[in-house]
Each structure stands twice: as C-alpha cells, then as structure tokens.
C-alpha positions in Angstrom: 109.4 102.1 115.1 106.9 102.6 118.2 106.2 106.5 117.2 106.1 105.3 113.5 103.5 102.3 114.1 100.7 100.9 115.8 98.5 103.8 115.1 95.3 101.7 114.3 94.0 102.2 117.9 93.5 106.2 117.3 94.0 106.4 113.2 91.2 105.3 111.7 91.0 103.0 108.6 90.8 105.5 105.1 90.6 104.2 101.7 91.9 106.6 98.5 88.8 109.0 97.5 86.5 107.2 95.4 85.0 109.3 92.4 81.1 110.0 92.3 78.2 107.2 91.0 77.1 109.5 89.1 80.2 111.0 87.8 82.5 107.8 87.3 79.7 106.2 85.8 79.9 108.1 82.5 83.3 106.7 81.5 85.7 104.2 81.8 88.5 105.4 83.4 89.9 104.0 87.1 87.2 105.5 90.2 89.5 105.6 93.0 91.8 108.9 93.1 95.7 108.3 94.5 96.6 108.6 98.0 99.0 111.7 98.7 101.5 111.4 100.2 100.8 111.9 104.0 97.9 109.6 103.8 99.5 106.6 102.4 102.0 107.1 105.4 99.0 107.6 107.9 97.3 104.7 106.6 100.7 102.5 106.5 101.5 103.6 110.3 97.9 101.8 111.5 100.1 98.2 111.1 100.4 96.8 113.9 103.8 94.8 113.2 102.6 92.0 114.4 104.9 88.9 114.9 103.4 86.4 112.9 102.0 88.9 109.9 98.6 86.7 108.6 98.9 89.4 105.8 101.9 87.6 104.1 101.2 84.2 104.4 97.7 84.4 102.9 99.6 86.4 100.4 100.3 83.9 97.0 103.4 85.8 96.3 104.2 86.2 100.2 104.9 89.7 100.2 107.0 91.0 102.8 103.9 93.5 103.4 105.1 94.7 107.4 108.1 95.6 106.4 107.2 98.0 103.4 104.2 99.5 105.0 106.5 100.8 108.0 108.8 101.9 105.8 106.1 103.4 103.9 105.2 105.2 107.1 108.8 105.9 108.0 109.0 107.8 104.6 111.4 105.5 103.0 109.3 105.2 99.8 112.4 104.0 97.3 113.4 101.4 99.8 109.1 100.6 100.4 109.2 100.4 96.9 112.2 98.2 96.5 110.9 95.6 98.9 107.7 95.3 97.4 108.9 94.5 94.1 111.2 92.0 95.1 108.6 89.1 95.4 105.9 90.8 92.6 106.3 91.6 88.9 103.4 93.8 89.3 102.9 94.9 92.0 100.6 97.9 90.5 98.6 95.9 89.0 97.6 93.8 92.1 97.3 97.0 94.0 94.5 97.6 91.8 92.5 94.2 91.3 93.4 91.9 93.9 90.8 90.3 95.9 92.5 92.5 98.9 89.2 91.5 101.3 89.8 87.6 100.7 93.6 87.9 101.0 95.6 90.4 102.9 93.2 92.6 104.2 91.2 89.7 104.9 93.7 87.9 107.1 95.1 91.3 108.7 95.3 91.0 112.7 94.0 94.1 113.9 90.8 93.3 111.2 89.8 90.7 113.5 90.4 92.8 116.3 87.6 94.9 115.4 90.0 98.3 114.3 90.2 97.6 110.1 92.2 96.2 107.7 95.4 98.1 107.1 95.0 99.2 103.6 97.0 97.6 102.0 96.4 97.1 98.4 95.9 100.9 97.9 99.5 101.5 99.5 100.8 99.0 97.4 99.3 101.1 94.3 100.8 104.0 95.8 104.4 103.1 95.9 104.7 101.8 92.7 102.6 104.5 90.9 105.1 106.7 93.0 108.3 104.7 91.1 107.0 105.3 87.8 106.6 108.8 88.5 110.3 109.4 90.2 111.8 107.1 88.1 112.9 104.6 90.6 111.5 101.5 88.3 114.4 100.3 86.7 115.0 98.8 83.0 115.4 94.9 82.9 118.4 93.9 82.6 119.4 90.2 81.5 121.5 88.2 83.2 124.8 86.7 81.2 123.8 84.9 78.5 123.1 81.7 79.0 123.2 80.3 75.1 120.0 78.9 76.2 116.1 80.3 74.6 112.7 79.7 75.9 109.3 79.9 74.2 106.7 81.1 76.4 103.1 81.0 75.1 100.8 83.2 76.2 101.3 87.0 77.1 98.8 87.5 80.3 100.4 87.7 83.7 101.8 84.2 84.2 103.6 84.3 81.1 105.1 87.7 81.7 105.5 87.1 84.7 108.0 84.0 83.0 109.2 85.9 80.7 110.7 88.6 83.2 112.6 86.2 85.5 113.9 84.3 82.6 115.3 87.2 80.9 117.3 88.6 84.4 118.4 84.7 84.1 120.0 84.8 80.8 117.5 83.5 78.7 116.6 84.5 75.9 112.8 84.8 75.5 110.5 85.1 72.6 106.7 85.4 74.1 103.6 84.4 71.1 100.1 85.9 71.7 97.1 85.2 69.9 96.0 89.0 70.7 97.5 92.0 68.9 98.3 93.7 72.4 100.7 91.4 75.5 98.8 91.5 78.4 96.3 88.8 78.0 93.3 89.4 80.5 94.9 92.2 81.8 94.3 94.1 78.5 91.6 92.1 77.3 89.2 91.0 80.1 89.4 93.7 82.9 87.6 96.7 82.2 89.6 100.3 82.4 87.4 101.1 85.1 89.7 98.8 87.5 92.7 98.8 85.7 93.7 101.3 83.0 95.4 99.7 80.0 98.6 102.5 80.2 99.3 100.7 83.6 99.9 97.3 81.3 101.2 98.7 78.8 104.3 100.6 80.5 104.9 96.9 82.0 105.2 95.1 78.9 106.6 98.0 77.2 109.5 97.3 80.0 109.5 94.3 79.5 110.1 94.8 75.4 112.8 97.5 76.4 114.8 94.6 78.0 115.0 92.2 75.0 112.1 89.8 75.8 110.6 89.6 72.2 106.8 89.4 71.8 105.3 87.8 68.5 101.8 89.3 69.0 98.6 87.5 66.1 100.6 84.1 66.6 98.5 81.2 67.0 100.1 78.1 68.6 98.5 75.3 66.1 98.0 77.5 63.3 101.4 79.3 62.6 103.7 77.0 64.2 102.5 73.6 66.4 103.8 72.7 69.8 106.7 70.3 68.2 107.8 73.1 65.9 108.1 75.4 68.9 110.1 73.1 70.8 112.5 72.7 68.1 113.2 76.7 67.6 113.8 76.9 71.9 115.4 74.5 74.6 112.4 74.7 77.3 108.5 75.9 76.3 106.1 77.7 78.9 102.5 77.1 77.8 100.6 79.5 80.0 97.7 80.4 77.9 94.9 80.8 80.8 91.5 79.7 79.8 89.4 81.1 78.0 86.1 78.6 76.9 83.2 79.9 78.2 80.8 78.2 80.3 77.5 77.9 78.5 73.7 78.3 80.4 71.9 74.9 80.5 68.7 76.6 80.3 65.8 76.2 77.3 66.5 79.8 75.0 70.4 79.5 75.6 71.1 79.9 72.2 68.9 82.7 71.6 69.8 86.2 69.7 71.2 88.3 72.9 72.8 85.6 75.0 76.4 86.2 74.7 79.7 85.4 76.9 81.3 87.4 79.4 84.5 87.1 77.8 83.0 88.3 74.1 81.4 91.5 76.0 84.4 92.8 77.8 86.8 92.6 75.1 85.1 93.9 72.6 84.4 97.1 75.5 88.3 97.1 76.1 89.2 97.2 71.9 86.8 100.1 71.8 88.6 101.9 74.9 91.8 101.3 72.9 90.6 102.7 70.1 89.8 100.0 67.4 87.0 99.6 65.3 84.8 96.8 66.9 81.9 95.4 64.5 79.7 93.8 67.2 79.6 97.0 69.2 78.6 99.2 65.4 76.0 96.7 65.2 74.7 96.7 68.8 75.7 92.7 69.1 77.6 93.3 71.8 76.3 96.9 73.2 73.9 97.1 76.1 73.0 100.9 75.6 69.0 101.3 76.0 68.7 97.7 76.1 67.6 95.7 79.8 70.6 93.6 80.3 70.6 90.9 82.3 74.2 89.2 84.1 74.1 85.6 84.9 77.1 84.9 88.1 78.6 85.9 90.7 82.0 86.3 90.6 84.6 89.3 89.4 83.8 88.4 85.7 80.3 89.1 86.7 80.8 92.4 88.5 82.8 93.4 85.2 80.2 92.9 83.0 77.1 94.7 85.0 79.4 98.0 85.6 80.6 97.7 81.7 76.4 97.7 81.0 75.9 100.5 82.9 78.8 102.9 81.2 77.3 101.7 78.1 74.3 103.3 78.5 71.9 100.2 79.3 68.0 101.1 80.5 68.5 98.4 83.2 71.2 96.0 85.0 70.5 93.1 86.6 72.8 90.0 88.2 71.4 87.2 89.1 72.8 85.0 91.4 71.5 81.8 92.8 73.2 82.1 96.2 73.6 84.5 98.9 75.8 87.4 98.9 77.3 86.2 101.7 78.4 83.2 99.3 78.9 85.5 96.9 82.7 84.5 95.5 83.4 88.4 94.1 85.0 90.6 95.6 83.4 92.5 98.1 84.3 95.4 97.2 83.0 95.1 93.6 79.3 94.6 95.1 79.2 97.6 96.6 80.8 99.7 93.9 78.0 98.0 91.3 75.4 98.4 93.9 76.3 102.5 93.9 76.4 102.8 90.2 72.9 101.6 90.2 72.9 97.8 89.3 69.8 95.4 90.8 71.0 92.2 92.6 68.6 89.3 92.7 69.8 87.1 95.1 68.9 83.2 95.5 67.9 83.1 91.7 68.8 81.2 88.8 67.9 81.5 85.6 65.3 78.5 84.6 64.8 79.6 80.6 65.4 82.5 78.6 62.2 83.6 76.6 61.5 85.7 73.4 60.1 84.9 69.7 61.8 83.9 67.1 65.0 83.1 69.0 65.4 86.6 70.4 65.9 86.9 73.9 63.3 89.5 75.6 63.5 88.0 79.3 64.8 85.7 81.7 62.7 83.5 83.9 64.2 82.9 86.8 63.3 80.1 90.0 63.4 81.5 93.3 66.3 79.4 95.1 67.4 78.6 99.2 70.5 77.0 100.2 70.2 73.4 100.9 73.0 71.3 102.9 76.8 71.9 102.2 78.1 69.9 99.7 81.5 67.7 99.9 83.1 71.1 99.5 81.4 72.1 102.4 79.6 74.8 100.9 76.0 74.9 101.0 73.7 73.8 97.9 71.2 76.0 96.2 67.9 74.4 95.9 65.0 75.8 93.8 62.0 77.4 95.8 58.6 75.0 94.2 56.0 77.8 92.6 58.6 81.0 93.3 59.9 81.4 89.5 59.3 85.1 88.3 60.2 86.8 85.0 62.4 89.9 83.9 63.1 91.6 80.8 66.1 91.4 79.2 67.3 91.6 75.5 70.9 91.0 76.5 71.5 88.2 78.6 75.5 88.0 79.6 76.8 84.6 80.9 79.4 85.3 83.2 80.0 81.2 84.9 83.3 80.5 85.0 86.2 79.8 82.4 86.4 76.2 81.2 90.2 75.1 79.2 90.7 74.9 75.5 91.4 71.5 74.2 95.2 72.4 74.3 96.2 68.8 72.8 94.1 69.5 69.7 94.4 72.8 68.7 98.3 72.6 69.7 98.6 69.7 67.2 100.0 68.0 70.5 98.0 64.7 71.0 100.8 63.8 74.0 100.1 66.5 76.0 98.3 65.2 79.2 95.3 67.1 80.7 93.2 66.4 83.5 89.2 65.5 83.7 88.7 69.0 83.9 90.9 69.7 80.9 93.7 71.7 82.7 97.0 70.6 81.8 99.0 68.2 84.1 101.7 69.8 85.7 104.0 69.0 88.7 103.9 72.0 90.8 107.3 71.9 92.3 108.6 71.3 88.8 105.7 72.6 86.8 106.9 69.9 83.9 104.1 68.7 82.0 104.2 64.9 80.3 106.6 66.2 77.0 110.3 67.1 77.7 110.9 70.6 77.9 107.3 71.7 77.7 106.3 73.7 81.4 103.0 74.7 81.8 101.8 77.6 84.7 98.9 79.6 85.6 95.6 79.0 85.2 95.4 76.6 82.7 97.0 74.2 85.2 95.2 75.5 88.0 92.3 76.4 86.2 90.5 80.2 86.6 92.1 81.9 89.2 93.5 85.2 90.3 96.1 87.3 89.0 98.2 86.9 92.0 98.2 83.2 91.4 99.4 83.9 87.7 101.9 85.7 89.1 102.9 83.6 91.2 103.0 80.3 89.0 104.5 82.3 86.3 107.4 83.2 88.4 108.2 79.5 90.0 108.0 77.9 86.3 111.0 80.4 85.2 112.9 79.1 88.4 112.0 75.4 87.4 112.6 76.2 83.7 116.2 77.5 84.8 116.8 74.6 87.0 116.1 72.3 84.4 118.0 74.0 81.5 121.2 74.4 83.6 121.0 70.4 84.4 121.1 70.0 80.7 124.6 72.8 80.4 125.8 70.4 82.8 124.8 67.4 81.4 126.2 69.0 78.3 129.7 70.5 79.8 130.7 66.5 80.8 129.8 64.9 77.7 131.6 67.9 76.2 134.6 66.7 78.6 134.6 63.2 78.1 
C-alpha cells in the first residue's frame, strides 16, 4: 500500500479538465471532461489512509471512500467500483452534484493539512462512468418474493432510492410520479450542465429492467388518494420532496417577470429533452436578451444564473444579502458562475421590484452588513440606512428555498401529521409517519436538502419498511398456526 499511497506530499491536487467559459457557455451539456485512466489513479494515490478517515463520517451514506480510492490507485477498478456502490444507489450522480467541498472533501485530513482535498467526487464519477462503460453495473435482481407490495410515491432520489432496496428485498414495487419522466429533481430541477439527463435515465431505466413498475402523470389526490393507495399495497413510502416555492416579501412581487426557480429550470430541462415548452415560445420563462436578475444564494440559485446565461440573457445578476463566505452554495458553483460571466452583489437584498403597469424593469435593492449571530449562531443581515441602489431587470428569478405542499390536503389524508414547518412527522429510526403502513423519507420529512440525504433516507425507510412488513408475515404465520 505504501508505494501505492500517501502521494499528496509530492502529487499535487488535479481536478478533471474543465471546458472553456466561453465554449461551455453556449450549451447545456456537463463542463468538466472525464479523468483517464492514469489520473484518476494519481489523484486516488494522494489519500493518505488515514486511521480515522473524516471523509466517511461526514459522508450521509458513509462511504467506505479510503478503501476504494486505494484500490482505485492500486488499479482494481471493478472491485473500486464494487465497494462504492455497496453503500450508494447512485453513486454517479453524487460524483457529479454533491456538495463535495462541505462534505468529503471538506472534512479530508491532508485538506486541513494544507496539501488538498483528495478528489474525491470526481473519482467517484470515474469508476462508475467506467462500470457502465465495461459493463460491470449489474441488472437488479429481486430477492424471493415476499407476497408482500409497496407503493412508493414520488420518483426523485429518495424514492428510487426505496424502490431499489425493496425490490432486491422481495417486494414488489409500483413507484407514481406526478412527472412524465422518474427522476424527480434529478430530471426536473438540475440543469444538464451538472448532470446530463442520460446519466438518470440509464438508472431508472435499470431500475424498470428489474421489475420496479413506475406509473409516471399519477397524481396522489387526484387519481387515487392516500387511503386508496394503501388498500392496493401492504406498506406506502410518501417521498415526494418539496416543491412550494418561497415567495419575495417585497412591494412588486407579483409583478409580470418575477417567476420561481423551480418554474425556470424545468421548463429549461423539458426543452433540453426535447418537448415543446409554451412559456419558453412565449419568452415567459426565457431570459435571452433580457437583464435577469436571481434572488439567493444557494445551489438552486447558482442553477438559475448559469441556465440565464446559456439562454442568451444581456445580463446576470445574484443577489445575495450575506457574504460569500456565508454563502450556503457550493463553492464550487460560485466560481464556475463567476467564469461564465455572472455579477454577484453581495450584502444586498432586494427591498421592491419596480416597473409600470405591473411589469418588472428593475430591482431595488438595500445595501446590507451582518449583524450578531442569531440562535443558530449564524450572523444576521442588517440593512445599511441610505445604501439602497437600483438595477434593471425584466426577469427577476426567486430562488429562497423549497417550502412543503399541504400533503394532508391534497393527499385527501386529513390524519396525516406534519410539523410547524409542514414537513411530515416521521420517526427516523422507523421513518413511520402517524397512519399504519404509511413511511415517509427524504426531504419532505427533513425538509430541502441534498441528494445524498435523499439517498440516504430513501435507503433506511426500505430497511424499516421491510422490518415492519416481515413483523406482520410473522404476526401473520402464528395466527395462521393457531
């Protein structure tokens, strides 16, 4: 292992090869090129192996990241390959859009030592692009049958993530999706740019391929309600994310030109998967020669100011009423806007959005400081007195943050408990909510997270659901015996 490893002393940190500003800017398709094959081992041998590995522990799914990376760099790619996938569903998918910088990387010893994070996310790419290609990702199989069904609602990564486990368990497994396409966010919300939609779709394609059945344009309230599904199936995963938009609380909010995040991006992604999208024909939802303002900070944010600039748009701005250094997207993401030409104004919040006839045509904006820290112990933005300055913009995108549908409503399921913030009450070491048989996972019990997370949840609710549909074979085998 010494020869193989704990090269990050003379080998110095490397990401892939990133495509040109000025080149990758024009389209939508992933900017960073694939490692070959000596440079992901090169890049894997700078781990240091380091007794207590920080790397998997800040890890949500706990990846057994040391021991992949040296065999990574040992040239054991199958095996690298093999190990990774154990504890991740998709692990291509995180290699691409994790947070690396807050997670992994972040936590990486020889990072706070000064030499680099290992790279890890883009090794983690690597191997599993490198299984698809040799053919080393295998089908799912189910387990034996069990007898036993489960309804999981939702189709983005927590509910996939469900779906797969259950179905290796013996389950069978119907997924429903309001979308016409599984993948939730994944196809939806996250522009091609990071993550092209062939990488989802050869997932859920797999996924298909192993029996799970996916009953895409179903709407939980409107074809069938929450009772009626939990009649057809012995357990129910509800893992439908969130999706409600937070709205500006700003004079002009309203206006012609303010639009959500969530509304931009898809309609971007439909067109890049080649439907016919009516607000982009009509220019709704199209920032091309128009000075388009973003309103946030975090990955949503990022997504929406890089979508505005492929589109064409005269001007990008994001406006932010912290710091970067308090900025919560990814790091990463900055930089790559910043290169593609988008403005960041910094410690400024929007105070009203202006125009005639409610049409936007600008933003005006206070000037802000951070205050205190807060109970969270982050610091408070407070507005600068007489510092409030204007820009123009005709399309103003509101990219805050992810609120929950009213689930008991629109589910027709008035007994389904929910938190003050409207995330649904779940135990997390049973991930039960308050009806039998009914599990809930991912964000819309955590509330707007990362895909890891998803992952993550998605995975222990198919172990919970399994736990508690076998109680009930047993429960089921002695009354059978009495």
């Amino acid at each position: 292992m010494a020869e193989r490893m704990l090269k990050f002393t003379t080998t110095p940190r490397a990401t892939p090869p990133k495509r040109d500003a000025a080149a990758r800017t024009g389209d939508f398709h992933e900017i960073y090129a694939e490692f070959i094959d000596a440079k992901a081992a090169e890049q894997a041998s700078r781990c240091s192996q380091c007794g207590v590995p920080f790397c998997q522990t800040h890890c949500p799914l706990h990846n057994n990241i040391p021991d992949w990376l040296r065999m990574t760099a040992e040239g054991r790619l199958q095996e690298a390959y093999a190990l990774s996938q154990a504890t991740n569903s998709m692990p291509e998918i995180c290699g691409r859009i994790c947070p690396q910088d807050r997670l992994c990387e972040g936590n990486c010893v020889i990072e706070q030592s000064g030499h680099g994070t290992v790279t890890i996310g883009a090794v983690e790419k690597y191997l599993t692009d490198k299984a698809w290609e040799q053919g080393w990702v295998q089908p799912l199989v189910a387990g034996p049958d069990r007898g036993q069904s489960v309804g999981v609602i939702g189709a983005g990564p927590a509910g996939l993530a469900a779906a797969e486990r259950l179905r290796e368990q013996g389950y069978a497994v119907t997924v429903y999706d309001r979308h016409d396409r599984p993948g939730g966010l994944l196809i939806y919300g996250i522009p091609g740019f990071k993550l092209e939609k062939d990488v989802v779709a050869r997932r859920t394609q797999r996924l298909a391929d192993g029996g799970i059945e996916f009953r895409l344009g179903f709407e939980v309230g409107r074809d069938a309600t929450l009772a009626e599904l939990r009649e057809r199936h012995d357990a129910v995963l509800v893992a439908t994310g969130v999706y409600k938009a937070r709205d500006l609380a700003t004079p002009g909010a309203g206006s012609q030109g303010v639009v959500a995040a969530l509304d931009y991006l898809i309609a971007e992604n439909r067109r890049d998967l080649g439907d016919e999208v009516p607000e982009l024909a009509d220019g709704r939802l199209d920032a091309a020669g128009r000075n388009v303002v973003v309103v946030g900070g975090g990955d949503t944010a990022m997504d929406c100011v890089r979508t505005a600039i492929r589109q064409g748009a005269a001007s990008v701005t994001c406006l932010y009423r912290r710091d970067r250094a308090n900025m919560p997207g990814s790091v990463r993401e900055v930089m790559n806007a910043e290169e593609e030409g988008v403005i960041f104004e910094w410690l400024a919040a929007p105070r009203a959005v202006t125009g005639e006839a409610m049409q936007a045509a600008g933003v005006r904006a206070a000037r802000m400081r951070l205050g205190p820290p807060d109970a969270s112990g982050r610091q408070s933005p407070e507005e600068v007195e007489g510092a409030d300055f204007d820009l123009r913009a005709d399309l103003v995108i509101k990219a805050l943050g992810f609120d929950p549908e009213n689930l008991p409503a629109a589910f027709d399921a008035p007994e389904l408990a929910t938190t003050r913030w409207g995330t649904l009450k779940a135990d997390f070491r049973t991930m039960a909510t308050s009806i039998p048989g009914v599990f809930a996972a991912g964000d819309i019990v955590r509330g707007a997270s990362l895909v890891v997370w998803a992952i993550r949840d998605g995975r222990d609710a198919a172990d919970a659901i399994h736990r508690h549909l076998a109680a009930q074979r047993s429960a089921g085998a002695l009354l059978a015996a009495e």
